[in-house]
C-alpha positions in Angstrom: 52.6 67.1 112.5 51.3 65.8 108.7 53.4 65.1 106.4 53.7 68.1 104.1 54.4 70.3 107.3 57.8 68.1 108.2 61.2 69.8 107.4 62.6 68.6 104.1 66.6 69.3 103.0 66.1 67.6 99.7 63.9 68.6 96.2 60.5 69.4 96.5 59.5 66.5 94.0 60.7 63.8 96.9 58.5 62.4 99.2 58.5 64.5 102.9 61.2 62.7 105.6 60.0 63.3 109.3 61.7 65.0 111.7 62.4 62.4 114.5 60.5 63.8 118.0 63.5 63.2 120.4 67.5 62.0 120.1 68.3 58.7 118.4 68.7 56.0 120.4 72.2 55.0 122.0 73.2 58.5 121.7 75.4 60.9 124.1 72.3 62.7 126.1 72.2 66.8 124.4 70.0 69.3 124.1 67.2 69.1 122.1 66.5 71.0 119.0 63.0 73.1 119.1 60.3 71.7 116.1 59.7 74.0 113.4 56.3 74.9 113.1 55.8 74.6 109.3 58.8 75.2 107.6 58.4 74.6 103.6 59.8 72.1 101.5 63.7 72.9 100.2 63.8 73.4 96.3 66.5 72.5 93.7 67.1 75.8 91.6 67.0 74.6 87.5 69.8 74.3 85.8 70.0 76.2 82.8 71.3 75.5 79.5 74.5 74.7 79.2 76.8 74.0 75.6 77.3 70.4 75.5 80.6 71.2 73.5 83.7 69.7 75.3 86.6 71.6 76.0 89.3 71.3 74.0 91.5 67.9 74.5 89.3 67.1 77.7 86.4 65.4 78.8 83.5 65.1 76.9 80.9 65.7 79.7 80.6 69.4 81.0 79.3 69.7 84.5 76.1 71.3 84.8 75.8 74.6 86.2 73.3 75.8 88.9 71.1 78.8 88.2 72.4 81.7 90.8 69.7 83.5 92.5 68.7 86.7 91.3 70.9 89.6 93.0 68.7 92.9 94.6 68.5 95.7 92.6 68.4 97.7 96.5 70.2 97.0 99.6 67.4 95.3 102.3 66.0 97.7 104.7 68.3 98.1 108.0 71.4 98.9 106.2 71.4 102.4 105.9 70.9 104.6 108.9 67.7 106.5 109.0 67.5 109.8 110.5 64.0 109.1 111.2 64.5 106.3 113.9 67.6 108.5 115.7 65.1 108.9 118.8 64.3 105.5 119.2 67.6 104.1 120.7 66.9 106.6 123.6 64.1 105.0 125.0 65.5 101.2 124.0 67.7 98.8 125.2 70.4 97.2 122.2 71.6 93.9 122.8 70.2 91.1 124.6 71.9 91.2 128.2 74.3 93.9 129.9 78.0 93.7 130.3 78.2 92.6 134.0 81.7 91.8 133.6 83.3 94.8 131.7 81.3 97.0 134.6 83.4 94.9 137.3 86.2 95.1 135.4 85.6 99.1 135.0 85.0 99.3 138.5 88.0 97.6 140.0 90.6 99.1 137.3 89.8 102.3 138.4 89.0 102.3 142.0 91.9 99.9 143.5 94.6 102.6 142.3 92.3 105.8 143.8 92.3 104.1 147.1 95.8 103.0 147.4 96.9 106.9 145.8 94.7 108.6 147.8 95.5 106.3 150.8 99.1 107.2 150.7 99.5 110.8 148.6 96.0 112.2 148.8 92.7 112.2 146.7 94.2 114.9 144.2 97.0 112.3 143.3 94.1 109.2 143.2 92.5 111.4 140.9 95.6 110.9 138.4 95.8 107.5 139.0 92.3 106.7 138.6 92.5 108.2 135.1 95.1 105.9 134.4 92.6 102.9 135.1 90.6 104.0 131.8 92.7 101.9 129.8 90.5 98.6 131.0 88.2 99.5 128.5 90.4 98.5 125.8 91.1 94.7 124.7 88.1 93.7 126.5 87.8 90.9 123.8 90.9 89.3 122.9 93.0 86.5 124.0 94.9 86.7 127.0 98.2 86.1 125.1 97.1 89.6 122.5 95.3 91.6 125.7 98.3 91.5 127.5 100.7 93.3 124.6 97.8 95.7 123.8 97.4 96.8 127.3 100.4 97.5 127.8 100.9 99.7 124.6 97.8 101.6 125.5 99.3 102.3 129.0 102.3 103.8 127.6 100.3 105.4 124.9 98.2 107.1 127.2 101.3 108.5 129.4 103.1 109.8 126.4 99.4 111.5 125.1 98.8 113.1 129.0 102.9 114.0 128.8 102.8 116.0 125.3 99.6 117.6 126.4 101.2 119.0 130.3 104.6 119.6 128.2 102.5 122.9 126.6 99.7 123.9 129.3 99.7 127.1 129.8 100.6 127.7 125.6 97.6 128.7 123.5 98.6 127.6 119.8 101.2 124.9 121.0 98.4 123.3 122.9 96.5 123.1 120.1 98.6 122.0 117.9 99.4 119.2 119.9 95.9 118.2 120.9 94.8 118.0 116.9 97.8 116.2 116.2 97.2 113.2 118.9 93.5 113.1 118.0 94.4 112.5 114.3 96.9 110.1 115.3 95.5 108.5 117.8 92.4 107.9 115.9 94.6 106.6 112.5 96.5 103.9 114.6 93.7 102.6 116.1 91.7 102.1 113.7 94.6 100.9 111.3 96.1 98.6 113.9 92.1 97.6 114.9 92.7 98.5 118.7 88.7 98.3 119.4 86.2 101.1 121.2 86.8 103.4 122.1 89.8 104.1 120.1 91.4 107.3 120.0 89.2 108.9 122.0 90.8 108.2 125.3 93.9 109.4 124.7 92.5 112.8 123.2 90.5 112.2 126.5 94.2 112.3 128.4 96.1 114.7 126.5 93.2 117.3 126.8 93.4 116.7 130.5 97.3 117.2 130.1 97.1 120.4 128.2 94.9 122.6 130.4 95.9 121.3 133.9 97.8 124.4 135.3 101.4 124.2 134.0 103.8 123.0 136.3 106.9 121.4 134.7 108.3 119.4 137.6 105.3 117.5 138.5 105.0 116.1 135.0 107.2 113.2 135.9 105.1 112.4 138.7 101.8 112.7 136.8 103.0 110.2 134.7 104.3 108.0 137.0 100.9 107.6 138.8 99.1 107.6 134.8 101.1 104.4 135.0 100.3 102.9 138.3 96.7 103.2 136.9 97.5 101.7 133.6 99.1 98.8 135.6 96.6 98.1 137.5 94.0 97.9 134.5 96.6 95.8 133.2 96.3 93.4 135.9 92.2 93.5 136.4 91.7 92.6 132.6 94.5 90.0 133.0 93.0 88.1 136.3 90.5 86.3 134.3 93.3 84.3 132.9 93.9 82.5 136.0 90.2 81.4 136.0 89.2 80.5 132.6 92.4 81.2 130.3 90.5 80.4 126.7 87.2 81.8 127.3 87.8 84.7 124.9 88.5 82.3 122.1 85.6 80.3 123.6 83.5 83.8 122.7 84.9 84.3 119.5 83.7 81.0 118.5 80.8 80.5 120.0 79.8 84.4 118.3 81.4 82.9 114.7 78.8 79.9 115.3 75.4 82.2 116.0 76.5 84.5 113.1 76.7 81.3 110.7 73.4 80.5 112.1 72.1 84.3 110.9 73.7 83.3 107.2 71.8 80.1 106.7 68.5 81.5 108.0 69.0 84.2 106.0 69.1 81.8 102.8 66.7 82.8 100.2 66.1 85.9 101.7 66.7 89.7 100.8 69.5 89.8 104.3 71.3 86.8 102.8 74.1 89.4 101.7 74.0 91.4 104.9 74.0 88.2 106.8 77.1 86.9 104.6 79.0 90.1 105.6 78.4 90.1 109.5 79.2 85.9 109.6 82.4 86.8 107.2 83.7 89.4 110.1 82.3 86.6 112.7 84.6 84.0 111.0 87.7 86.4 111.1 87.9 87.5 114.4 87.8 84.1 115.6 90.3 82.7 113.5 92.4 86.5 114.7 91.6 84.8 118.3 92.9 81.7 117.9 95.9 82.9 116.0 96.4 85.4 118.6 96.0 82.8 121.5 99.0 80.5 120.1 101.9 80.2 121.5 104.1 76.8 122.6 102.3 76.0 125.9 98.9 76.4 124.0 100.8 74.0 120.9 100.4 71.6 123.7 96.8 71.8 124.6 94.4 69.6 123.8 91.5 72.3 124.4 93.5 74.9 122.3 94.0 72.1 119.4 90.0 71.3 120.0 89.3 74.9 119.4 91.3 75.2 116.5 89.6 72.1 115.0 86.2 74.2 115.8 87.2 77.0 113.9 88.0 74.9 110.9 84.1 73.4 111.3 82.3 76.8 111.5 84.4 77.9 108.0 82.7 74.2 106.5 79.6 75.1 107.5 80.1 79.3 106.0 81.1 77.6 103.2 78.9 74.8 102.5 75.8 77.6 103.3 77.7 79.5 100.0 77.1 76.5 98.2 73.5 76.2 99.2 72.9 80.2 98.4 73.3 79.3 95.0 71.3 76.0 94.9 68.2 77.3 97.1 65.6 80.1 96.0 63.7 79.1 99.4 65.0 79.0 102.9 66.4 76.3 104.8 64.2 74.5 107.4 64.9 76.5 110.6 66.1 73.2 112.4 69.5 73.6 110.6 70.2 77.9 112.0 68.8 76.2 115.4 72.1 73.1 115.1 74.1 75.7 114.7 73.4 77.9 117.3 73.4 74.5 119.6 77.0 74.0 118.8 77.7 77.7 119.7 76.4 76.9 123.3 78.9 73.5 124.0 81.7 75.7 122.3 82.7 76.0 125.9 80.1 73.6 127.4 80.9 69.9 125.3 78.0 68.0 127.0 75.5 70.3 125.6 76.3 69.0 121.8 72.8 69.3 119.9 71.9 65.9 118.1 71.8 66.0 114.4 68.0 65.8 113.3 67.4 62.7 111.0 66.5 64.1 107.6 69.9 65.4 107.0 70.4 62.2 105.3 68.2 63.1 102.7 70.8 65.1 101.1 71.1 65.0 98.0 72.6 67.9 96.6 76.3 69.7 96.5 75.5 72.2 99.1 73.0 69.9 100.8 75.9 67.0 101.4 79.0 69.3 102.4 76.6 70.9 105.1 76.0 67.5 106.4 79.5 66.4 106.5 80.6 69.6 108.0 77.8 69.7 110.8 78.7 65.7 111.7 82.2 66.9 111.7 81.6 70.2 113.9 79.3 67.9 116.4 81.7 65.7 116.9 84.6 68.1 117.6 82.3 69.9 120.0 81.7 67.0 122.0 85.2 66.3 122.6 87.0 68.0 125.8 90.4 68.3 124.2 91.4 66.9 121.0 95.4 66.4 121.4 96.5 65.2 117.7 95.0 67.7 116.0 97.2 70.0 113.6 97.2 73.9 114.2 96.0 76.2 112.2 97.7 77.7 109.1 98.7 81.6 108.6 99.3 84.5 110.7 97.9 87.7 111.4 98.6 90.6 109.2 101.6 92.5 111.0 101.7 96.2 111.7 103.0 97.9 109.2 100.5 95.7 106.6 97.9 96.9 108.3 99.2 100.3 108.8 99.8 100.7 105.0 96.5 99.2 103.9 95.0 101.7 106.6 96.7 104.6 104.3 95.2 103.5 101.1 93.3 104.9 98.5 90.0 103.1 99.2 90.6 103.2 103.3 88.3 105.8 105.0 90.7 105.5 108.0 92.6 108.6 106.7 89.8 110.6 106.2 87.7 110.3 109.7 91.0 110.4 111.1 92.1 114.0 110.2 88.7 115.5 110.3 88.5 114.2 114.2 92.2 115.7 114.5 90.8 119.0 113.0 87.4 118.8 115.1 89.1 118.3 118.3 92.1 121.2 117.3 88.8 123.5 116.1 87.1 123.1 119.4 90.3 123.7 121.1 90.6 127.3 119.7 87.1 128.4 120.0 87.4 127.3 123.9 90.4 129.8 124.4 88.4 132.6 122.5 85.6 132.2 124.6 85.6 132.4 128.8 85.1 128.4 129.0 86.0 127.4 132.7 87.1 123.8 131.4 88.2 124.0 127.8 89.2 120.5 128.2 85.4 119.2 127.9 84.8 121.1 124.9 87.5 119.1 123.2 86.8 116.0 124.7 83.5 116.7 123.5 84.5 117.5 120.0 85.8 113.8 119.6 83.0 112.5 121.2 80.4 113.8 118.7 82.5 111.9 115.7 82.5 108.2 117.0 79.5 106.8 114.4 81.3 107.1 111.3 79.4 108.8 109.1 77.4 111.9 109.2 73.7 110.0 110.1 75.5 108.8 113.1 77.3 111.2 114.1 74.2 113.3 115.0 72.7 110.4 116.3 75.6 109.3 118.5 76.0 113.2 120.0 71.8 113.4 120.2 72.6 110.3 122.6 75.4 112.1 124.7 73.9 115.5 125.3 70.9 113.8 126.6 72.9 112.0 128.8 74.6 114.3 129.9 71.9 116.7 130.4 70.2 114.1 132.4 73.1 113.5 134.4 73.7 116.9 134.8 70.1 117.8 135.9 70.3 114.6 138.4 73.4 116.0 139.9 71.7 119.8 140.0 68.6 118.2 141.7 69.9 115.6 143.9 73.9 116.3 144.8 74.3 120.0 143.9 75.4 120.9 147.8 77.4 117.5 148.1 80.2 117.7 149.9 81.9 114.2 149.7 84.8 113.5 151.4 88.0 111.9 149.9 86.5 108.0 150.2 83.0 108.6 149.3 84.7 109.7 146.1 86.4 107.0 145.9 83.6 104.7 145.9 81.0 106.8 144.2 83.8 107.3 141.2 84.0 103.6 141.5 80.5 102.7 141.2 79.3 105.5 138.5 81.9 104.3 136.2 81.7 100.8 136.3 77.3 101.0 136.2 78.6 103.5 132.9 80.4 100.5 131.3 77.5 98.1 132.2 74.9 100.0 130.3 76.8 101.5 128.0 76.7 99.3 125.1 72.9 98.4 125.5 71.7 102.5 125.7 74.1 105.7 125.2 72.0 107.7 127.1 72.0 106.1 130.6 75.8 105.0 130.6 76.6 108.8 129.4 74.2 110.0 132.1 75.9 107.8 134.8 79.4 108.8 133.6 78.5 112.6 133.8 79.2 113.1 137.7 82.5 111.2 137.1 84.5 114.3 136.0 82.4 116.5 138.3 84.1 114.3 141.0 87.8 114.3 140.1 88.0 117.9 138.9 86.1 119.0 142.7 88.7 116.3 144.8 91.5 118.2 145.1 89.5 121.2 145.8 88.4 122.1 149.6 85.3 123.1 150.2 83.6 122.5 146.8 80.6 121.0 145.9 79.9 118.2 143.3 77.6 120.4 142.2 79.2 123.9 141.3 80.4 123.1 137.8 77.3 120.6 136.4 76.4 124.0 134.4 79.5 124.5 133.2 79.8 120.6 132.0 76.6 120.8 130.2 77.2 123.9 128.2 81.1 122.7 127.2 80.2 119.3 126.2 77.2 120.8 124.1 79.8 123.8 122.9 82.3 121.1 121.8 79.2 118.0 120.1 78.1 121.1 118.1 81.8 121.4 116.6 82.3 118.0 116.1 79.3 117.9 114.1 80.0 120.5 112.3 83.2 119.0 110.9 81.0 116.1 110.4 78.8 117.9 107.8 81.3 120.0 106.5 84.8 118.1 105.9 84.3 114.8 103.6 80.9 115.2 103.4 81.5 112.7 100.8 84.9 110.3 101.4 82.6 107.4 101.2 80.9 108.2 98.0 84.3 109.1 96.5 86.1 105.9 97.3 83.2 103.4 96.7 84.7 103.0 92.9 88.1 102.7 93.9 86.9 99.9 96.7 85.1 97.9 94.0 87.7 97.7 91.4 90.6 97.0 94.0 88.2 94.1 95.2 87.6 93.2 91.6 91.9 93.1 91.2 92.6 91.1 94.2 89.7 88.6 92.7 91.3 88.4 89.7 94.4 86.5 91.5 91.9 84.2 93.3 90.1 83.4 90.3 93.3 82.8 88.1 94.6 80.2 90.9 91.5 78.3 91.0 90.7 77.9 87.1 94.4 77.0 86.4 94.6 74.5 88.7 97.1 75.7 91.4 94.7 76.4 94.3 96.6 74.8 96.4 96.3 75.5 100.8 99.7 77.4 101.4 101.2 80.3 102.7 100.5 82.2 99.3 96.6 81.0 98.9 96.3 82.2 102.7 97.7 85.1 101.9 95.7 85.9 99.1 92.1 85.1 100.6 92.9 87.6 103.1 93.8 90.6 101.1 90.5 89.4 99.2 88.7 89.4 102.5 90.4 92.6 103.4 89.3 94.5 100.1 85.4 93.1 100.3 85.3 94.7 103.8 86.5 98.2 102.6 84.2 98.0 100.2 80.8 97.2 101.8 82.3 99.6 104.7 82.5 102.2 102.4 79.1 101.3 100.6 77.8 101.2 104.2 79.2 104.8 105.5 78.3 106.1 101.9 74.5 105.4 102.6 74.9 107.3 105.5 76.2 110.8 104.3 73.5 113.6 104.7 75.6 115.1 101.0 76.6 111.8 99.4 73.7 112.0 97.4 72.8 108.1 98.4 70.9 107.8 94.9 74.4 107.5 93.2 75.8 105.2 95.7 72.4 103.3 95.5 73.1 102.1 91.6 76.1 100.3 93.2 74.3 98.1 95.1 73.9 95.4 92.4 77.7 95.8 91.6 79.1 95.6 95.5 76.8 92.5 95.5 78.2 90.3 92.6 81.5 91.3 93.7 80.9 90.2 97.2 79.1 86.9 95.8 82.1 86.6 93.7 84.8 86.8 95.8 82.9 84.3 98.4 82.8 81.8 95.9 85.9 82.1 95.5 87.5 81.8 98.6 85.3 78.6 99.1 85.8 77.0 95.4 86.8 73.4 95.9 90.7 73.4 95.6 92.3 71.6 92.2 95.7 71.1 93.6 96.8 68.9 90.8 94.7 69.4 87.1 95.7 67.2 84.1 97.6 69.2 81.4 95.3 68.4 78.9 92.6 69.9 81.4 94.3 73.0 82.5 93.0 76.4 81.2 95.4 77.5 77.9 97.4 80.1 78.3 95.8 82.5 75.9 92.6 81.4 77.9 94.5 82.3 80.9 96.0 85.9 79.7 92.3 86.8 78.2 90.6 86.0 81.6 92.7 88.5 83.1 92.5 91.2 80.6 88.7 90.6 80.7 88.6 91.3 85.1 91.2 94.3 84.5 88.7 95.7 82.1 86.2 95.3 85.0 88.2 96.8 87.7 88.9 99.8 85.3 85.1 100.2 84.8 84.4 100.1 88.7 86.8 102.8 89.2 86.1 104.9 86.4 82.2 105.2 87.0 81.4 103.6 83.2 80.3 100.8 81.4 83.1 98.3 80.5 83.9 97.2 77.3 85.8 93.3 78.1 87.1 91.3 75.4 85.5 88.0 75.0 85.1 85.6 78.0 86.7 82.6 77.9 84.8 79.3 78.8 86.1 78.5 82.0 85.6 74.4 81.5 84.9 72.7 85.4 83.9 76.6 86.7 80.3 77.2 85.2 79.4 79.0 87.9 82.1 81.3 88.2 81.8 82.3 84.6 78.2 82.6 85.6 79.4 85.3 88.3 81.5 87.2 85.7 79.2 87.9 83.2 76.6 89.7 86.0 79.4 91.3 87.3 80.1 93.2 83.9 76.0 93.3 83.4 75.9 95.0 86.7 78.5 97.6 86.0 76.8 97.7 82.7 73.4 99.1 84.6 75.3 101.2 87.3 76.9 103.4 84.5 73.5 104.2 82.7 72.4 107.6 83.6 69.8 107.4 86.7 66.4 107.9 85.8 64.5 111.2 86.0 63.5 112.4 88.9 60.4 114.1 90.0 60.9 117.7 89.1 61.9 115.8 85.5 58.6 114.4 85.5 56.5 117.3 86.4 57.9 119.3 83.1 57.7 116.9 80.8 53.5 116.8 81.4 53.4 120.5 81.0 51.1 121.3 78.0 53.1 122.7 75.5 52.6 126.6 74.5 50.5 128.0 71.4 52.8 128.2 68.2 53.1 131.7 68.6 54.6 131.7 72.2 57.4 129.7 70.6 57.9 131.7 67.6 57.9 134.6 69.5 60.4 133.0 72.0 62.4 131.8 69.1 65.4 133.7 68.4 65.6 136.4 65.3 68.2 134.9 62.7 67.3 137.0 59.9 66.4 133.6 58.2 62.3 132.9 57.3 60.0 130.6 59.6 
């Protein structure tokens, strides 16, 4: 390796430091770090011009201020969906391995209660039991401690669903009724409450089941009661890891906190630096969400609990110190540093595989540059530790329910919106199943929701392009292979088993072949109670329901909200611009200080910035959202998101000299100037702010505030003129008598 090809951290105008070929003597044995082949020398963006006027009664030297890099004028490619690539996921594989233990989990969950039911009551009453098993799929995720109360609530949710649903079999409009109204519902709280896939859906799945079961009022007690033994016994498969490894969710969310971190700083200097920030930002919160979730007074006395708290702290230094160095760096950073990280991700749970720190990290010489040093010697040596017993917990809590119910509700959530057009879907599908002679009108509304799990309409069509393929190719492999079957009550046991936990294996990594595996599943439990049937006799019938009830569910999809996200995109931006403004007043006065209230307030600025690049995100996504006018946002949602980062990573002034603090005319003109902002977002035009304030010790926020009103500046100018525009205006223009001819008469003389 020559010396201009060695990875740099400092400016370009110092002389090259080499990157040392193997760990530093008398140090703990790790992994080693993989060489970059020629990564380019860091840079130091210029600082621009600054006043050299000092604030009143302060200092007379002002800080200088860092350039910020340019913002895109378009999102990178990747972010929107593409109805051009929906084929390709068909014949691909997502993902980099399959989920081995979610398919074990699957399988167990939902055979052990069909044996021991069908041992003792029959295969008709396994059947109920097994459905019952379905709620494994949920929690899959979270810490023990959380898993446990979810579980539990999902069991009981799913016996209450399957009870309304038997409570009106047999009653046309009751039934569906009751069906759209536990769709809607279903699919509100669990979004709102942020139960994870797959949601509503299975309860829809388990009240449709409910509703069109032959009515029998007496046996609904009994149903339920074996909906529950299933339940329990999902309860007890997800919970068994516990007794094994009892922190290696939180070891998960960590460890994935750490490799997304890694994405951000690799992404420095390049156009998915703001995508990057977004997914590392979600990272970051769901393993702080673990953690949280995992406390409780025995874990207060762990040393590996107090370790991974101290973690947790580390990968935030390193999010934020990478913040920092986005607005230093126009390059990227030598790919040594995204490889550290990703090292520390693997001794999360493994401590003797700390990475070594390379050797020209001491070259630092910058802001950014020195923070990420401190915070990667800091994260190394936490992760090399077993248990760290003295360390102090973590600070906050979890939003509770009803917060997150009642942000779920708000103006700029599109929880409400997806939630009632699946309750309208599944209740539409419902009605055209009774008009029509539909064998199992239960598949056409399971269907129905099926078709609207992507979130927008792009991938809705591509999500139900996935499942009728699958379930046509599980259909013809049933029809080809299994059509005169006749399996007794064991084999389908075992088969049910199998099929459904080889389902959950694949299922994340390709649609199609989990769908297609899951397709004789139902085939199974609807023929067990039956004598003398074959697995085979209703695979037509599956096929054509499930297509009957996709094509509804599109249908809504195209039809109701074609446009939610377009709609609430302003209302997003100038309710993250609002909960800014309370950041931004803490940190320039001085009383940014690490507290209940400060915690408080970064999350409900977190909180906004993800409903707002959500609802960017669906917008681009919405076959009627004309994406051109959600396009001139783009430079808008990104100052705001740059913005509110900064923010929640600005160095905290507990303690400011009066003399330094910001006046409080200062104060009250700042604010009217961000309320003038957040007006503007939400009204669509160009703002008209009073004059900024100098924000003395904050250069680069003020930096941030004047492209934020720039940006909303640009977004409110009319978009330019399209082709058809274009075409006309380079039309020759007609003889003079043409126009006088076409002119009209007005008695007055040409």
């Amino acid at each position: 390796m020559t010396e201009d090809t060695r990875p740099q951290l400092g400016a370009a105008s110092e002389p090259p430091r080499a990157l040392p070929p193997g760990p530093s003597s008398g140090a703990a044995p790790s992994r080693a770090l993989p060489a970059a082949p020629s990564p380019e020398a860091a840079d130091v963006r210029p600082r621009p011009e600054e006043s050299s006027e000092a604030p009143p009664g302060g200092s007379s030297t002002v800080p200088p201020a860092s350039t910020l890099p340019p913002f895109p004028h378009a999102h990178p490619p990747g972010l929107a969906p593409d109805p051009r690539s929906t084929l390709r996921p068909i014949v691909t594989l997502a993902g980099d391995k399959f989920a081995w233990a979610n398919g074990a989990r699957a399988m167990f969950a939902v055979g052990i209660p069909f044996a021991l039911v069908t041992a003792v009551g029959g295969v008709a009453n396994g059947a109920s039991a097994a459905v019952g098993g379905y709620a494994v799929l949920y929690a899959t995720r979270d810490p023990y401690a959380r898993r446990a109360r979810v579980l539990a609530a999902v069991g009981l949710g799913l016996a209450v669903a399957y009870a309304l649903g038997a409570l009106v079999a047999g009653h046309a409009w009751p039934g569906v009724c009751t069906l759209t109204v536990v769709a809607a519902a279903a699919t509100f709280l669990c979004s709102a409450l942020r139960v994870g896939r797959p949601g509503g859906y299975m309860f829809t799945l388990v009240c449709a089941i409910g509703t069109f079961l032959p009515p029998d009022p007496s046996g609904i007690p009994a149903d339920v009661g074996l909906l529950l033994l299933g339940t329990a016994s999902a309860w007890l498969v997800s919970m068994s890891g516990w007794l094994v490894r009892p922190h290696h969710p939180e070891h998960v969310a960590i460890a994935d906190a750490f490799r997304a971190v890694a994405g951000f700083l690799d992404a420095i200097g390049g156009e998915q630096l703001d995508a990057q920030r977004h997914t590392a930002s979600g990272a970051l919160y769901d393993a702080w969400v673990a953690l949280i979730g995992a406390d409780s007074k025995h874990a207060r006395r762990s040393g590996e609990v107090r370790r991974l708290q101290v973690l947790v702290r580390r990968v935030f230094d390193i999010f934020h110190a990478g913040e920092v160095l986005a607005e230093e760096r126009s390059r990227p950073l030598p790919p040594q540093i995204g490889d550290l990280v990703r090292g520390l991700a693997d001794a999360v749970g493994q401590p003797e595989r700390t990475p070594e720190l390379p050797a020209f990290l001491d070259d630092a010489e910058t802001d950014g540059q020195r923070e990420l040093r401190a915070s990667l010697r800091k994260a190394a040596k936490a992760s090399a530790q077993c248990a760290i017993p003295g360390a102090s917990p973590l600070q906050g809590e979890r939003p509770g329910a009803l917060e997150l119910v009642h942000a779920a509700a708000g103006p700029a959530s599109l929880i409400v919106p997806v939630s009632v057009r699946t309750g309208l879907a599944v209740g539409a599908a419902t009605v055209l199943a009774a008009l029509l002679p539909i064998v199992h009108p239960s598949w056409v509304a399971i269907g129905a929701a099926a078709a609207l799990q992507g979130g927008n309409a792009v991938l809705d069509l591509e999500k139900a392009l996935q499942r009728a393929i699958g379930t046509f190719l599980g259909v013809a492999i049933v029809v080809l292979f299994l059509h005169d079957l006749s399996p007794g009550p064991w084999a389908i046991v075992v088969l049910v088993s199998l099929l459904y936990g080889a389902a959950q294996t694949v299922m994340r990594r390709n649609l199609v072949v989990g769908v297609a595996c899951i397709t004789p599943v139902p085939l199974l439990l609807v023929g067990a109670g039956l004598h003398g049937s074959h697995v085979g006799d209703l695979a037509p019938t599956r096929l054509l329901d499930m297509l009957l009830g996709l094509g509804v569910g599109l249908f809504t999809s195209f039809v109701l909200w074609r446009r939610a996200s377009t709609g609430r995109l302003p209302a997003a931006l100038g309710r993250a611009i609002r909960a800014e403004a309370l950041l931004l007043k803490a940190a320039v006065t001085g009383n940014a200080e690490e507290n209940a209230r400060w915690l408080r307030l970064r999350t409900a600025v977190r909180r906004e910035l993800v409903d707002a690049w959500n609802a960017y995100e669906s917008a681009l996504g919405e076959l009627a959202g004309r994406r051109a006018s959600a396009e001139r946002a783009w430079p808008v949602l990104i100052v705001v998101q740059r913005l509110g980062f900064r923010l929640m990573t600005a160095p905290l002034k507990p303690s400011v000299p009066a003399e330094e603090a910001l006046p409080g005319d200062d104060a009250a003109a700042l604010d009217r100037y961000l309320q003038e902002l957040a007006s503007a977002a939400e009204e669509r035009r160009a703002p008209v702010p009073p004059e900024l304030p100098e924000l003395w010790g904050h250069p680069v926020l003020r930096q941030h505030l004047k492209r934020l009103a720039r940006a909303l500046t640009e977004a409110a100018q009319p978009p330019a003129p399209g082709f058809a525009s274009h075409f006309l205006a380079g039309l020759p223009e007609p003889p003079r008598r043409v126009r006088e001819a076409e002119m009209p008469s007005t008695g007055q003389l040409r």
